[in-house]
C-alpha positions in Angstrom: 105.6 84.2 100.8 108.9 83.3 102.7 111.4 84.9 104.7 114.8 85.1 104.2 118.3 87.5 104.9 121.3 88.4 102.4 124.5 87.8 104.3 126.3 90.4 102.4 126.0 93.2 105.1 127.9 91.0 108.0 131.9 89.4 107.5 131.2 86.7 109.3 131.3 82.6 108.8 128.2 81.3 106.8 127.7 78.9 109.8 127.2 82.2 112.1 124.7 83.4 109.7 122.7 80.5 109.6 123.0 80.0 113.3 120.7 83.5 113.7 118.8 82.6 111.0 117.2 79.7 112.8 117.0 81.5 115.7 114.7 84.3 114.4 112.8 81.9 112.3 114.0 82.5 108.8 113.2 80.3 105.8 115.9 81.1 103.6 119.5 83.0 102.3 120.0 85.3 99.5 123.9 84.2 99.5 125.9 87.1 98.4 127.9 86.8 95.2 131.4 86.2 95.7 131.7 82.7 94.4 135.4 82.2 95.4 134.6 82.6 98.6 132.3 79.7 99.2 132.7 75.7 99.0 129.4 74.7 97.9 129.6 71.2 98.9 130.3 72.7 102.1 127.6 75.1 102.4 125.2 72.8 100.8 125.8 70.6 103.8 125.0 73.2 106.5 122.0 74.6 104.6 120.8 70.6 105.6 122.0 70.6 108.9 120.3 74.3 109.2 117.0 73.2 107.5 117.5 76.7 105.4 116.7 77.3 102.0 119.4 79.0 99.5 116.9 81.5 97.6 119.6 82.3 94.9 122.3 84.7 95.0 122.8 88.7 94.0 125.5 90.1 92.2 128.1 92.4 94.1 129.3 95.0 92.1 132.5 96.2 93.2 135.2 97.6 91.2 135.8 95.4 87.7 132.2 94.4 88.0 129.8 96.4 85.5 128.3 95.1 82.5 128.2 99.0 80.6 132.0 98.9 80.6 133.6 100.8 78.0 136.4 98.0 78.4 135.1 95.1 76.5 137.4 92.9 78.6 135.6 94.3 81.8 132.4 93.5 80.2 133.9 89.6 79.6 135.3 89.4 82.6 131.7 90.6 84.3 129.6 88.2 82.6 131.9 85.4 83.2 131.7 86.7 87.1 127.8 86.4 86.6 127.9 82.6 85.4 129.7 81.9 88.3 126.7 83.2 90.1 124.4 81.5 88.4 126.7 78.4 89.4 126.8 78.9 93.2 122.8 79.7 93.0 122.3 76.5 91.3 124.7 74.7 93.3 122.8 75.4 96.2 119.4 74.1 95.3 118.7 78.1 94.6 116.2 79.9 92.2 117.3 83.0 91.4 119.9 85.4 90.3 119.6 89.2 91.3 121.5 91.5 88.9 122.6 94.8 89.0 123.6 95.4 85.7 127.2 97.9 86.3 129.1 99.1 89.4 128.0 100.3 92.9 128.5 103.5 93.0 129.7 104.1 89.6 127.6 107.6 88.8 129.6 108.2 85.7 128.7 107.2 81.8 131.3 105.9 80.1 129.8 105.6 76.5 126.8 106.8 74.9 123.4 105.8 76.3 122.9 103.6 73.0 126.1 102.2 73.5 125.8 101.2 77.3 122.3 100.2 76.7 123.4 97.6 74.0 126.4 96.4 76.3 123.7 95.8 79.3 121.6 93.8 76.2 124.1 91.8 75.1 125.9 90.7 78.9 122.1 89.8 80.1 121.3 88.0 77.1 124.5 85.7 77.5 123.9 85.5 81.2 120.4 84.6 80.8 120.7 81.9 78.7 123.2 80.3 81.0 120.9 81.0 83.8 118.0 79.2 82.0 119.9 76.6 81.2 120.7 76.0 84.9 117.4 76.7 86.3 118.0 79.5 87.2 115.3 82.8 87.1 118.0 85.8 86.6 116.3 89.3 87.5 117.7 93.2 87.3 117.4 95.2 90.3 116.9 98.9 90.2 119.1 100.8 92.3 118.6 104.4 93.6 120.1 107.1 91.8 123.1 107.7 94.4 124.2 104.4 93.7 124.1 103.9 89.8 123.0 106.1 87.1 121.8 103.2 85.4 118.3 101.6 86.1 116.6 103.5 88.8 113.1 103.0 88.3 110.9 100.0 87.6 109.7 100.5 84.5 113.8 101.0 83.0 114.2 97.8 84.5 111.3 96.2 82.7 112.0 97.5 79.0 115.6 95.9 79.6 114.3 92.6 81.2 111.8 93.0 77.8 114.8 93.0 74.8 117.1 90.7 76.7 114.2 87.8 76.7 115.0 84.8 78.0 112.7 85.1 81.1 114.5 87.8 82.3 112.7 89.7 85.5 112.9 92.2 87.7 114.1 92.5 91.5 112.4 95.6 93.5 113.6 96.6 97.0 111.7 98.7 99.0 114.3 101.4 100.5 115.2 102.3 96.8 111.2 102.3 95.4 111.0 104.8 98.0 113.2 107.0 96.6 113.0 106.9 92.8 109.2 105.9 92.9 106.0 108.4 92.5 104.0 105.1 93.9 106.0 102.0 95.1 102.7 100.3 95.2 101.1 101.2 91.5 105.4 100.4 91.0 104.9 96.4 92.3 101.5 96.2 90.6 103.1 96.8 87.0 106.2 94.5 87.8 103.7 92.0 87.8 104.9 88.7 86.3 108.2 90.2 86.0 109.3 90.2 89.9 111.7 87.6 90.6 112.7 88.9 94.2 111.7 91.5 96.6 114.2 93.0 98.9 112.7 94.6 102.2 114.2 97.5 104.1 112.7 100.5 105.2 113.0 104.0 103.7 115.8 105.1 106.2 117.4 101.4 105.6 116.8 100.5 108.8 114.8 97.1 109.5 110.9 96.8 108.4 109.0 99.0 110.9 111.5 101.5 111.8 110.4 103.9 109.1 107.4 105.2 107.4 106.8 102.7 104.6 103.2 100.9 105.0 104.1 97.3 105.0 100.2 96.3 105.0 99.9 98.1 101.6 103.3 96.5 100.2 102.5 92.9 101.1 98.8 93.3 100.2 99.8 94.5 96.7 102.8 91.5 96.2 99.5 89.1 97.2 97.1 90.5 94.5 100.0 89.6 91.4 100.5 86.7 93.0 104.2 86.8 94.2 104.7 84.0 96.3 109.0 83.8 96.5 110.9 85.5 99.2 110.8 88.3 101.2 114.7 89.2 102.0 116.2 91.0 104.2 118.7 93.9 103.5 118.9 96.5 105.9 121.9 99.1 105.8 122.4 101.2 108.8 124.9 103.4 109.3 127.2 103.6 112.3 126.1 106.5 114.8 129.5 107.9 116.0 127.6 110.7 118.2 126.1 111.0 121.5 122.9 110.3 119.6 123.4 106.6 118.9 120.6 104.1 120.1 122.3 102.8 123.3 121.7 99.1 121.6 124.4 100.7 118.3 127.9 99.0 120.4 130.6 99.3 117.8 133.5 96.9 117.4 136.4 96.1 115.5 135.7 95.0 112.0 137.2 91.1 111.7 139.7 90.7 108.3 138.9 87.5 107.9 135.7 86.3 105.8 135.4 90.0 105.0 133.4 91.0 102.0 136.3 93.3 100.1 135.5 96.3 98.1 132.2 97.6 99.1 133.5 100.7 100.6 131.5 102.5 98.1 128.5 100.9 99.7 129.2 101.1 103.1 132.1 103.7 103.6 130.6 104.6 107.0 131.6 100.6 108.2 135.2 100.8 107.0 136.5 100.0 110.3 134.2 99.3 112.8 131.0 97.1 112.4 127.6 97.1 114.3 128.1 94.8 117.5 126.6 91.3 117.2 124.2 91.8 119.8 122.7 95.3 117.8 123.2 93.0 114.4 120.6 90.2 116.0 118.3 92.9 117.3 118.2 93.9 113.6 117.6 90.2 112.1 115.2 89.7 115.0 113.0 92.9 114.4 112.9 92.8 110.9 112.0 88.7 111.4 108.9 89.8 113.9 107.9 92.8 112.2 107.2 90.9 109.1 106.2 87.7 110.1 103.1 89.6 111.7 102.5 90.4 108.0 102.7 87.1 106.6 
């Protein structure tokens, strides 16, 4: 297994990401989806210069994103969003796609269950096929049930990955097993063949280590199936306005440019102020150490 960091959680140049990445020893990026944003001749260059690998990218589901759409135009427009994806993944040199399927934070049906189940079934199978064809392994990622109403659970995400075909798999993360799981670990063991990715946080979101999850379990279990792709990086943690903060938690002014619009749904307690760069490396460099102990 390998270790490697989204960059979705920090506005910042891809440069400055891949900057810390060397210097905590990663292996790889999970680029964020937002495809406009990036010149991939560019970034292909400075993943050579960086000697890191691009892993494949993850869907970002803001607003106009979602694939359960009662809009059938929104439901066009989101598969053609997931192409590009699959584009910038390949473009890289990357392997996978992570999915998640409608919009973060979207907790309200907008169609029948059959209806939104069939609308997940056709979008996937369209974007799988593309994704094949590119070489690249798409995968659906279960989100926690505060985020989506759609897909919270391992087993959901396997009966969908099952009628779409096409090599579709699964993506599990660790801080949302731990909260729609009965047993993350019996959870990993029946993904099996099906996990494309595995996303590490811990249960409070912060960095591997700084919760209650046991690691030694998790890893053991992804080496009995065999998983041998990437272990990435995707903590969240909030900002602590109080007296109570970890004196490390400086806050400063978010920066407008590079800045990853719409996920205020995801992060509405980073609207204007961001971790300091300083706390952000202690959180790269603990969940780098932490793991690589592991490995």
């Amino acid at each position: 297994m390998k270790l490697g960091m989204h960059n979705w959680m920090r506005a910042e140049s891809i440069e400055a990401t891949l900057k810390r990445l060397v210097r905590f020893g990663y292996d790889g990026l999970e680029i964020v989806g937002e495809p406009a944003r990036y010149d991939v001749t560019r970034v292909r260059s400075l993943l050579q210069q960086y000697n890191i690998e691009c892993w494949g990218t993850a869907t970002f589901m803001t607003a106009g994103r979602d694939l359960i759409h009662e809009d059938a135009y929104v439901r066009y427009g989101t598969v053609k969003y997931m192409k590009d994806c699959v584009d910038l993944a390949a473009g890289l040199g990357g392997e996978i796609l992570c999915i998640v399927p409608s919009t973060m934070g979207k907790v309200t049906p907008m169609g029948s269950f059959r209806d939104e189940w069939r609308w997940a079934v056709d979008g996937l199978r369209e974007v799988a096929y593309y994704a094949g064809e590119k070489g690249i392994r798409p995968g659906i990622e279960p989100l926690n049930r505060y985020e989506t109403y759609f897909i919270n659970r391992h087993e959901q995400a396997i009966l969908l990955a099952q009628e779409v075909g096409m090599n579709m798999g699964v993506v599990l993360d660790t801080f949302h097993l731990n909260i729609e799981e009965s047993n993350p670990v019996v959870a990993i063991k029946q993904t099996a063949s099906y996990l494309v990715d595995f996303h590490v946080a811990d249960n409070n979101g912060y960095p591997p280590g700084w919760g209650m999850i046991d690691w030694r379990a998790y890893i053991q279990t992804l080496r009995e199936i065999g998983y041998d792709g990437y272990l990435t990086g995707e903590f969240v943690v909030p900002i602590d306005r109080t007296p109570a903060a970890l004196a490390e938690q400086e806050h400063e002014n978010a920066p407008s440019a590079n800045a990853v619009q719409g996920a205020e749904n995801v992060l509405s307690s980073q609207k204007t102020e961001v971790l300091s760069e300083r706390y952000y490396d202690l959180l790269v460099q603990q969940t780098a150490s932490f793991l690589h102990t592991l490995l």
